[in-house]
C-alpha positions as a Markdown table, in Angstrom:
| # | Residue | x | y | z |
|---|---|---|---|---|
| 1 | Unk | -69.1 | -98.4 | -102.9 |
| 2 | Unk | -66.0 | -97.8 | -104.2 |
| 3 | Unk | -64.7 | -95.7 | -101.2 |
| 4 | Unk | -65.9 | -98.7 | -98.8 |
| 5 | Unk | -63.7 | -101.2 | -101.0 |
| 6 | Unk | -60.7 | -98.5 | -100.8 |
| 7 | Unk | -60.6 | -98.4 | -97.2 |
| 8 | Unk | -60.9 | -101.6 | -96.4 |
| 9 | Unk | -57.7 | -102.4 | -98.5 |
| 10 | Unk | -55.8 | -99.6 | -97.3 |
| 11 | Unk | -56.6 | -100.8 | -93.6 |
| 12 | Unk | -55.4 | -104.3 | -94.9 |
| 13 | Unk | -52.4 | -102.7 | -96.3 |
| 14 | Unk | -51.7 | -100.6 | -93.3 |
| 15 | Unk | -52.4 | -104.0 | -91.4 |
| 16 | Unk | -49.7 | -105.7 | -93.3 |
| 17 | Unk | -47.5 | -103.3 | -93.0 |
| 18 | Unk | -47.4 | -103.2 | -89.3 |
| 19 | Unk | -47.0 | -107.1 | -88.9 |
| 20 | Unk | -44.2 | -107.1 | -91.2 |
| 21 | Unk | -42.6 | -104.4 | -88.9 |
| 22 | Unk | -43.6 | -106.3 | -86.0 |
| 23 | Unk | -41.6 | -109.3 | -87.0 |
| 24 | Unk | -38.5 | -107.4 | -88.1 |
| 25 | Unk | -38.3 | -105.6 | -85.0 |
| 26 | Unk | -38.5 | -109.0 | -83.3 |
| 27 | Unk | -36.3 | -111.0 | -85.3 |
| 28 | Unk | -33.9 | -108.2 | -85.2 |
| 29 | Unk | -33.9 | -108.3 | -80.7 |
| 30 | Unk | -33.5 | -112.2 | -81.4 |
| 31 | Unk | -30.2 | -112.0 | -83.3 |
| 32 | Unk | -29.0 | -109.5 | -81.4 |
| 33 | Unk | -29.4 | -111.7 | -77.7 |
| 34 | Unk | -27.8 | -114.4 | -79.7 |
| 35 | Unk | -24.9 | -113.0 | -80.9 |
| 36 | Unk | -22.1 | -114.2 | -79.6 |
| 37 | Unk | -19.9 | -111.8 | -77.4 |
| 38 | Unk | -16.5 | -112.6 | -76.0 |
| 39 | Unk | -15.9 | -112.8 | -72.5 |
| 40 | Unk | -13.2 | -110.7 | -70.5 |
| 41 | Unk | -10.6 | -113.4 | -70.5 |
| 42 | Unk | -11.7 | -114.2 | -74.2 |
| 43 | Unk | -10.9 | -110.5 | -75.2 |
| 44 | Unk | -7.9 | -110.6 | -72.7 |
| 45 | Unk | -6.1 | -113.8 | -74.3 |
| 46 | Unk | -7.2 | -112.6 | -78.2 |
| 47 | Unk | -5.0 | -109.7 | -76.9 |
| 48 | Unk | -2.0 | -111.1 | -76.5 |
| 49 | Unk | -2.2 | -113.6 | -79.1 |
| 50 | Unk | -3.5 | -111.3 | -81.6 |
| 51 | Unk | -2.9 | -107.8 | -80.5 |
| 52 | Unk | -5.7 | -105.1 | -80.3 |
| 53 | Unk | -5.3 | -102.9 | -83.0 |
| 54 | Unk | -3.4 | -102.0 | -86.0 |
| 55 | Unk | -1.8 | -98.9 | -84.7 |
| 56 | Unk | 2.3 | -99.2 | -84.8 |
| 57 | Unk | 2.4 | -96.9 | -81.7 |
| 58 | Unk | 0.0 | -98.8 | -79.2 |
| 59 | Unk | 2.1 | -101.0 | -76.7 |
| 60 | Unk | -1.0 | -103.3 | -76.2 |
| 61 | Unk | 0.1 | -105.1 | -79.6 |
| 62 | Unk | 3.1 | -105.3 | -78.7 |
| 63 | Unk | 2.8 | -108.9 | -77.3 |
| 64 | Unk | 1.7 | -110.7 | -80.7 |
| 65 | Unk | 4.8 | -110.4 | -81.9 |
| 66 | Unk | 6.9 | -111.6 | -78.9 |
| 67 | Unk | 8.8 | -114.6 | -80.9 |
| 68 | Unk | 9.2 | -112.4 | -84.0 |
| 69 | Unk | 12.5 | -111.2 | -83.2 |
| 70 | Unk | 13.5 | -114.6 | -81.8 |
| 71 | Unk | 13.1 | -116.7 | -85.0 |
| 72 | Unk | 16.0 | -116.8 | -87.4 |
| 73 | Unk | 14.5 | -119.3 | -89.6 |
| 74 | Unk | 17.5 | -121.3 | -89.3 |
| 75 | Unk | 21.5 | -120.7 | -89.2 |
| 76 | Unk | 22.5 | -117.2 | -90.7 |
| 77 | Unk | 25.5 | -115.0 | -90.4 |
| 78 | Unk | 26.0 | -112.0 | -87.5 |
| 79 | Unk | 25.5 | -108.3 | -89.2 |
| 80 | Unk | 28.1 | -108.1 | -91.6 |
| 81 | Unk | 29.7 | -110.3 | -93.8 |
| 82 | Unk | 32.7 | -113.0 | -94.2 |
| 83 | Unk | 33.3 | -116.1 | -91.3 |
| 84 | Unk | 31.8 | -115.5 | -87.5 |
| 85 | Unk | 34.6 | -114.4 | -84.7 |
| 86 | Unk | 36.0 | -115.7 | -82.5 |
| 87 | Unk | 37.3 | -118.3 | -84.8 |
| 88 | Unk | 36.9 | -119.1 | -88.6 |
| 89 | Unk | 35.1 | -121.8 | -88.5 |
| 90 | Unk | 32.0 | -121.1 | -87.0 |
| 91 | Unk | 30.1 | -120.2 | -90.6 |
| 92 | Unk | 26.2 | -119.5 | -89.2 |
| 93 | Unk | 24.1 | -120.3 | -86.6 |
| 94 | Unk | 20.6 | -119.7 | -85.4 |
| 95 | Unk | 17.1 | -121.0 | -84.3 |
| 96 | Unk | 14.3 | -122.7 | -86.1 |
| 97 | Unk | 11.3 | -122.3 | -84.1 |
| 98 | Unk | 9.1 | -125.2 | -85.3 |
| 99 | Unk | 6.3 | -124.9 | -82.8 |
| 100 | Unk | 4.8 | -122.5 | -80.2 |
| 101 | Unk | 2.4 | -122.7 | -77.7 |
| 102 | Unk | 0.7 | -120.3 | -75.0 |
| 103 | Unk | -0.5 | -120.7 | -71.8 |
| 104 | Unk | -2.2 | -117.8 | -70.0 |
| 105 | Unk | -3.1 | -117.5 | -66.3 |
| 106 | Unk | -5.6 | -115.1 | -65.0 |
| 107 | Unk | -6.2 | -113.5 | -62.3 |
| 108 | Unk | -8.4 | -111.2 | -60.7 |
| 109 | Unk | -8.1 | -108.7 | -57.9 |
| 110 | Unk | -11.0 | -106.1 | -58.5 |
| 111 | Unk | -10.5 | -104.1 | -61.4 |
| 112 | Unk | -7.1 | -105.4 | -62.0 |
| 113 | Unk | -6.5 | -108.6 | -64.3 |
| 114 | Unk | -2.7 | -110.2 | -64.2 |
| 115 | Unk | -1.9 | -112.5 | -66.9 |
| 116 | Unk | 0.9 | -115.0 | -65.9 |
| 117 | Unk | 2.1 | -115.6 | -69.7 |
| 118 | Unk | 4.2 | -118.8 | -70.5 |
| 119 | Unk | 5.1 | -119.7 | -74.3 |
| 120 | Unk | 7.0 | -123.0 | -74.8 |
| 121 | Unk | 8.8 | -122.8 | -77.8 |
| 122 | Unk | 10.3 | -126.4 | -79.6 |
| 123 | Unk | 13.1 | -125.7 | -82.7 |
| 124 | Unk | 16.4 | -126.4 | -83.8 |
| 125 | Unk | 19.4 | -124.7 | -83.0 |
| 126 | Unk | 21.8 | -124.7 | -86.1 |
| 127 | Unk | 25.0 | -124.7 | -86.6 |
| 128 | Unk | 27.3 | -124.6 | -89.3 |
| 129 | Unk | 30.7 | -124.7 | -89.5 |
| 130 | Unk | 34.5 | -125.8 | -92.1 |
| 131 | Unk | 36.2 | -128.6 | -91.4 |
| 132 | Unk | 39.0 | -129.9 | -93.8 |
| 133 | Unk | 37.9 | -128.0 | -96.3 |
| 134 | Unk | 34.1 | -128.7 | -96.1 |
| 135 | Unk | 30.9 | -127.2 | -94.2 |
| 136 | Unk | 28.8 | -129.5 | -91.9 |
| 137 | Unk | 25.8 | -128.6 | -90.6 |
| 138 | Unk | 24.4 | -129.6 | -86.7 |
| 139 | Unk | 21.1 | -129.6 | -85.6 |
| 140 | Unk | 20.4 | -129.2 | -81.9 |
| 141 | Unk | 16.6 | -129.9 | -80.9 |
| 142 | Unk | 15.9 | -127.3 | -78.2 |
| 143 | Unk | 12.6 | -126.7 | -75.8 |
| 144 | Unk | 12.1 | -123.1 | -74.7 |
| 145 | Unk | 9.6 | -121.5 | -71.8 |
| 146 | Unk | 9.8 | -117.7 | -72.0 |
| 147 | Unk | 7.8 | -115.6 | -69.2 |
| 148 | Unk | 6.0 | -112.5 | -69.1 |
| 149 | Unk | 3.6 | -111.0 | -66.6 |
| 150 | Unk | 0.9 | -108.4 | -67.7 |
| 151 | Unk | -2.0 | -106.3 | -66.0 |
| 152 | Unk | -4.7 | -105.4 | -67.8 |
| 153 | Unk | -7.0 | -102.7 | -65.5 |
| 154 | Unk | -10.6 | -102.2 | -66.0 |
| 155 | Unk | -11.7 | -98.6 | -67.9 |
| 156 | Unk | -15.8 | -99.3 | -68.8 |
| 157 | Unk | -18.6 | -101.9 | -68.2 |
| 158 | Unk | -20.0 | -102.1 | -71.8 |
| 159 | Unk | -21.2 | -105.2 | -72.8 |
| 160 | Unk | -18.7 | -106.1 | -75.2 |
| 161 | Unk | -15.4 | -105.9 | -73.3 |
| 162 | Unk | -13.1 | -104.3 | -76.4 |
| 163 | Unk | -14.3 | -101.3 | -74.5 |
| 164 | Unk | -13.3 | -101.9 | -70.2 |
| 165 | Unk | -10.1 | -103.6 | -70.6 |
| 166 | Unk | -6.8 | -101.9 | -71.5 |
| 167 | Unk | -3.4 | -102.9 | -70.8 |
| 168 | Unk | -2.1 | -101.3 | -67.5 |
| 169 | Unk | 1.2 | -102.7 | -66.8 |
| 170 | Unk | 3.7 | -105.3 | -69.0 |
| 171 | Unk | 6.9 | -107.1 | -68.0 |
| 172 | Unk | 10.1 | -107.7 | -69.8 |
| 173 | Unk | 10.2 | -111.3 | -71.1 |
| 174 | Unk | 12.4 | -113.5 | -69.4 |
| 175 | Unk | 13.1 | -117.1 | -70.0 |
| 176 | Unk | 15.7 | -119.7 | -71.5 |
| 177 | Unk | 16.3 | -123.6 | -73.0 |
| 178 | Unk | 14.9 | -126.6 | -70.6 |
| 179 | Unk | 16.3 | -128.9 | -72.7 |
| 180 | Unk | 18.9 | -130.5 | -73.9 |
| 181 | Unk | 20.2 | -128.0 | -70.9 |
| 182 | Unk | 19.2 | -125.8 | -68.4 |
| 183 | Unk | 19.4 | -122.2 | -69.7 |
| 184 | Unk | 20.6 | -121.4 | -65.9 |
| 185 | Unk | 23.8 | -122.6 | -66.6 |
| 186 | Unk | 25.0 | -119.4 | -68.1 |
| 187 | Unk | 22.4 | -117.0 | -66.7 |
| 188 | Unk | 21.9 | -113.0 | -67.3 |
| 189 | Unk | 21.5 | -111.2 | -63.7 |
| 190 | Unk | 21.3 | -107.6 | -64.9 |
| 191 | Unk | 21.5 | -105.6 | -67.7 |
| 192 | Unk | 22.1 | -101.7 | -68.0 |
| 193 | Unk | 21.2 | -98.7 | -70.8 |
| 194 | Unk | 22.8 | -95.9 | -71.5 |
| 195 | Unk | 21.6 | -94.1 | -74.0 |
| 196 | Unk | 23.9 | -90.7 | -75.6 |
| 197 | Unk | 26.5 | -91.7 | -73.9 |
| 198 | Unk | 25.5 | -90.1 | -70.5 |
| 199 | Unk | 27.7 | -91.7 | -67.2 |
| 200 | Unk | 24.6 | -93.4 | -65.6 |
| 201 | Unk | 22.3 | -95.9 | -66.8 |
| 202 | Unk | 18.5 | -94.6 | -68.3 |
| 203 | Unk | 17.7 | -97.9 | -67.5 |
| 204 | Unk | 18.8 | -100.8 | -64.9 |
| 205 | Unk | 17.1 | -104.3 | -65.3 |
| 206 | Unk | 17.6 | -106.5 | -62.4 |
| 207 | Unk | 17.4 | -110.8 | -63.1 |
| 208 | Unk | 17.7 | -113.4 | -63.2 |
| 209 | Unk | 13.6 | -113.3 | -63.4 |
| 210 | Unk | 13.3 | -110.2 | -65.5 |
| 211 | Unk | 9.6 | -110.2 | -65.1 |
| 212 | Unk | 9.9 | -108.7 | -62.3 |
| 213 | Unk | 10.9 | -105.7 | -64.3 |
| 214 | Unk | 7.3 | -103.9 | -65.4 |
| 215 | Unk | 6.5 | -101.0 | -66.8 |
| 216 | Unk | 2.7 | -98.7 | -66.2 |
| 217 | Unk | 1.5 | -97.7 | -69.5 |
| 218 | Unk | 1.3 | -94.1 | -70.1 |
| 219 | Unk | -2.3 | -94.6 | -70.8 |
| 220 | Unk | -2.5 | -94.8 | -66.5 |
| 221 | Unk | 0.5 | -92.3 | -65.6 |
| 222 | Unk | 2.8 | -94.4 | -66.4 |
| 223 | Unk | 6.2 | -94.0 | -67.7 |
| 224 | Unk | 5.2 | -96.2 | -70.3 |
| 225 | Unk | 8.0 | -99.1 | -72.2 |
| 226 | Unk | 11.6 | -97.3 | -72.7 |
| 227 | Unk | 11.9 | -94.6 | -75.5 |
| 228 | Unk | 14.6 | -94.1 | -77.8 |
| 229 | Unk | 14.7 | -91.6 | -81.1 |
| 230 | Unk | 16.4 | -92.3 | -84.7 |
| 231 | Unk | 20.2 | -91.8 | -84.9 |
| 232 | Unk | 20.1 | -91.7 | -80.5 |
| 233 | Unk | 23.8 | -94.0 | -79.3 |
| 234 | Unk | 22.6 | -96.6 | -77.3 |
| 235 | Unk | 25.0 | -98.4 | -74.9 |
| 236 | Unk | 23.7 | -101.6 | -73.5 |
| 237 | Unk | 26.0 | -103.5 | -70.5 |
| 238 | Unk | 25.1 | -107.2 | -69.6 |
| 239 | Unk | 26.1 | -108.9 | -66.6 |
| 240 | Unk | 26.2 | -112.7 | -67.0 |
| 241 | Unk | 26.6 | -115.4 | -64.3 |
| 242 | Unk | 27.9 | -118.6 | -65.9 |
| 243 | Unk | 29.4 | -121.9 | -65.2 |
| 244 | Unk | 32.7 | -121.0 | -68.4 |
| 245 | Unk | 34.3 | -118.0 | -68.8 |
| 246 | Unk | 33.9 | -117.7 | -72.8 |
| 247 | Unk | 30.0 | -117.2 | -73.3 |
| 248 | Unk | 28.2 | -115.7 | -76.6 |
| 249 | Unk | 25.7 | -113.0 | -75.7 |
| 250 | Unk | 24.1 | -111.3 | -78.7 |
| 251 | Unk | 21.0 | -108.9 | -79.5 |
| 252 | Unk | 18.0 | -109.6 | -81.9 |
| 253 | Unk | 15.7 | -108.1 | -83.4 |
| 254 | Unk | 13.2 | -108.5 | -86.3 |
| 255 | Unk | 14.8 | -108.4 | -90.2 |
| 256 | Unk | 15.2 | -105.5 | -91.5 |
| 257 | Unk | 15.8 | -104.2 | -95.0 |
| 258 | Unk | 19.5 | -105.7 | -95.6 |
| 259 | Unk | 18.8 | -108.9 | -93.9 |
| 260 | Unk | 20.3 | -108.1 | -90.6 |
| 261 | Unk | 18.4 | -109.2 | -87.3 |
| 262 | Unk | 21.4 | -110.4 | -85.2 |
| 263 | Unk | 24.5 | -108.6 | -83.6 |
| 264 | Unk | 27.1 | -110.2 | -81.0 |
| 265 | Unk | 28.2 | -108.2 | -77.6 |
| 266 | Unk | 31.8 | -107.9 | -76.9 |
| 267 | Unk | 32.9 | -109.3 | -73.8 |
| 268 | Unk | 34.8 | -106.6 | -71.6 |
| 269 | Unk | 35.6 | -108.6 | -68.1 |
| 270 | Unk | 35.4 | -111.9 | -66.5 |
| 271 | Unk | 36.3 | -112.4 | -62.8 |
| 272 | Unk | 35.4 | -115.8 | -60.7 |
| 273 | Unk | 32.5 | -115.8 | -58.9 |
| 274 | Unk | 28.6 | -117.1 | -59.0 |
| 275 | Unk | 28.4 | -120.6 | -59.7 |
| 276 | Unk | 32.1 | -119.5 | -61.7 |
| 277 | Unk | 32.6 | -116.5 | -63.4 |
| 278 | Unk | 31.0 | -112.9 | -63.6 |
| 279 | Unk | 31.1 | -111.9 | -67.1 |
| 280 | Unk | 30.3 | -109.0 | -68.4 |
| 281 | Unk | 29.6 | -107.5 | -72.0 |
| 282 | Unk | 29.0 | -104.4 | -74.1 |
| 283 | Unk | 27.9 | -103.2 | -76.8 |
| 284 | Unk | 26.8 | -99.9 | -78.8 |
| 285 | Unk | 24.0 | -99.6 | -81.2 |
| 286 | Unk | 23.3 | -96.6 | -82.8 |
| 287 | Unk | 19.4 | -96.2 | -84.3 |
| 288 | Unk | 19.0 | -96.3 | -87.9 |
| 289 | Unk | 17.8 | -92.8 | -89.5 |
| 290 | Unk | 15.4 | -94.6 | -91.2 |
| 291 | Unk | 14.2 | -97.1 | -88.4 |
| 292 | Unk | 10.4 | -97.6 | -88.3 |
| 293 | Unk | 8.4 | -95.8 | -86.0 |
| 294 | Unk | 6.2 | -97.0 | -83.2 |
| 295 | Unk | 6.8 | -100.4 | -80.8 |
| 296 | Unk | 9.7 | -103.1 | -81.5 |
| 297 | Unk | 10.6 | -105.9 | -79.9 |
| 298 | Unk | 14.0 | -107.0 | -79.7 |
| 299 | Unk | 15.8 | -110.0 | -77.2 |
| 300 | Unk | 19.3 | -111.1 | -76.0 |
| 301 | Unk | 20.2 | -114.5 | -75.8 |
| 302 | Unk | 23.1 | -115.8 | -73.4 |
| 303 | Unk | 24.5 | -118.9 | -74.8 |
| 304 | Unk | 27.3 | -121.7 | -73.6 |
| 305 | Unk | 30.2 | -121.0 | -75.7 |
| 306 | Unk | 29.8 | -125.0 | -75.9 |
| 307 | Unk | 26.6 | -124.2 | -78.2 |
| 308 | Unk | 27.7 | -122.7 | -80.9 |
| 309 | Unk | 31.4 | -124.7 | -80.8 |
| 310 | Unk | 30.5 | -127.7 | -80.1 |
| 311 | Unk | 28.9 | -130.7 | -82.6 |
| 312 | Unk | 27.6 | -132.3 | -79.8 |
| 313 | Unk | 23.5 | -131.8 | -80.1 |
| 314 | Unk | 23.0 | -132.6 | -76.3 |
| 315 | Unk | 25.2 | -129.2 | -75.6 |
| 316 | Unk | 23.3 | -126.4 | -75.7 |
| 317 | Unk | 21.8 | -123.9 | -72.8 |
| 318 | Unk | 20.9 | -120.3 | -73.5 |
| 319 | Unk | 18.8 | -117.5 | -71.6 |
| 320 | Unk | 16.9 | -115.0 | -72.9 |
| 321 | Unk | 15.4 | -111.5 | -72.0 |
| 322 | Unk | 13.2 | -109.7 | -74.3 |
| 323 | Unk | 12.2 | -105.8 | -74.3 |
| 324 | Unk | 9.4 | -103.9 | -75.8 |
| 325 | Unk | 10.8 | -100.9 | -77.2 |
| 326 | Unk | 9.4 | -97.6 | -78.9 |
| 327 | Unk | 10.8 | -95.2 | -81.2 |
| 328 | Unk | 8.8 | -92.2 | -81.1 |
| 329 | Unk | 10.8 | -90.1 | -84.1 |
């Protein structure tokens, strides 16, 4: 009697036990078909807004922080100290981005995505300078489209697409104001590297669309972005086409330790031609000891001389070209 009574409930146990397992096992498939999963172009755009990893020393993360280096968070001084050259009383200047937005276009040509990237930036231009005795402070409202064109090639078909898209190819950023003027009025057409002082360029950027300037990611055989290693000389030469002959061409990057994210070129010729002058200038940078490893972006902005010396807030045109850059040791 007993016995009967103890199998039964161990059947009814054993019973239980496999409908509960049952329903796990089933509820468990039904989450899983209804989580959600990004598309391609989903993972592609959280790419570039985002980045894809945490690792310093992966290009593909590079393009999160394209604007970093272009925000000055309002008027500041050049590296160094005491009044701005060429005259005294230019005190400060710089931009205030206040808002910007993306717009991505995708393509597709097999395994091959391109990425058409536009970012409008709106901000102020500021600057400060003395008069009589006292500091006044202009405020130029400025809109900004910068460009960049990316590949992104195809390495799996997993479902989740983290794991079949990698960055194949990425441009240099090119761009300038669309209002109050037309960044084409003082426009960059090339710009030149020399790095150690060697006699030919490592590196010759044609414009004025720099986008057309891409590099293949070592990842596919690539030479990858440009390289450069602490205390390297690097010599950078900028051609600028412009409407004046007195332009103000400088180099940023993003803030580090002393406060220092800006640094003007020297101009070393000007001869008529274009739509009025060819201007070119120089300058040498030499990389910090201590400079952080892994990839950097920096830009260089050619503005009107009429820009920065000028009160007038409808005077101000500037172009822009901004490089991913990597500093391996």
């Amino acid at each position: 009697m007993n016995s009967s009574v103890n199998t039964q409930n161990t059947l009814k146990f054993f019973s239980f036990l496999f409908v509960v397992t049952i329903l796990a096992y089933f509820s468990g498939c039904s989450n899983n078909t209804t989580s959600p999963v990004q598309t391609d172009d989903q993972f592609i755009t959280q790419v570039i807004q985002s980045g894809y990893s945490s690792d310093p020393n992966d290009p593909d993360n590079a393009m999160s922080v394209d604007t970093a280096a272009y925000n000055d968070g309002g008027a500041v001084p050049d590296s160094g100290s005491g009044p701005m050259s060429p005259i005294d009383s230019l005190v400060r200047w710089g931009r205030q981005v206040v808002s910007s937005d993306l717009n991505l276009n995708i393509t597709n040509s097999g395994d091959i995505k391109t990425v058409n990237i536009t970012r409008t930036i709106n901000g102020n231009y500021i600057i400060v300078y003395q008069h009589n005795g006292q500091f006044i402070t202009v405020t130029k409202p400025y809109t900004e489209a910068l460009y960049r064109t990316v590949q992104f090639k195809r390495v799996g078909t997993n479902r989740d697409p983290r794991f079949n898209w990698r960055l194949y190819s990425i441009s240099l950023l090119s761009g300038g104001t669309t209002q109050p003027q037309n960044g084409s009025i003082t426009q960059m057409t090339q710009i030149q590297v020399y790095v150690d002082n060697n006699s030919t360029p490592s590196y010759t950027f044609t414009g004025p669309d720099f986008t057309q300037n891409a590099f293949i990611t070592q990842k596919f055989g690539g030479p990858g972005i440009p390289r450069i290693d602490r205390d390297h000389s690097v010599r950078i030469v900028v051609t600028v086409n412009s409407t004046e002959q007195n332009n103000y061409v400088a180099w940023h990057w993003v803030r580090n330790a002393l406060g220092f994210h800006r640094v003007p070129f020297t101009l070393t010729s000007s001869v008529p031609g274009g739509q009025g002058y060819i201007n070119t200038f120089e300058r040498t940078f030499t990389i910090f000891p201590n400079h952080k490893l892994g990839v950097h972006s920096g830009f260089i902005s050619a503005s009107t001389h009429e820009s920065l010396y000028d009160d007038d807030p409808n005077l101000f045109a500037s172009s822009e070209v901004g490089f991913l850059y990597w500093v391996t040791r």
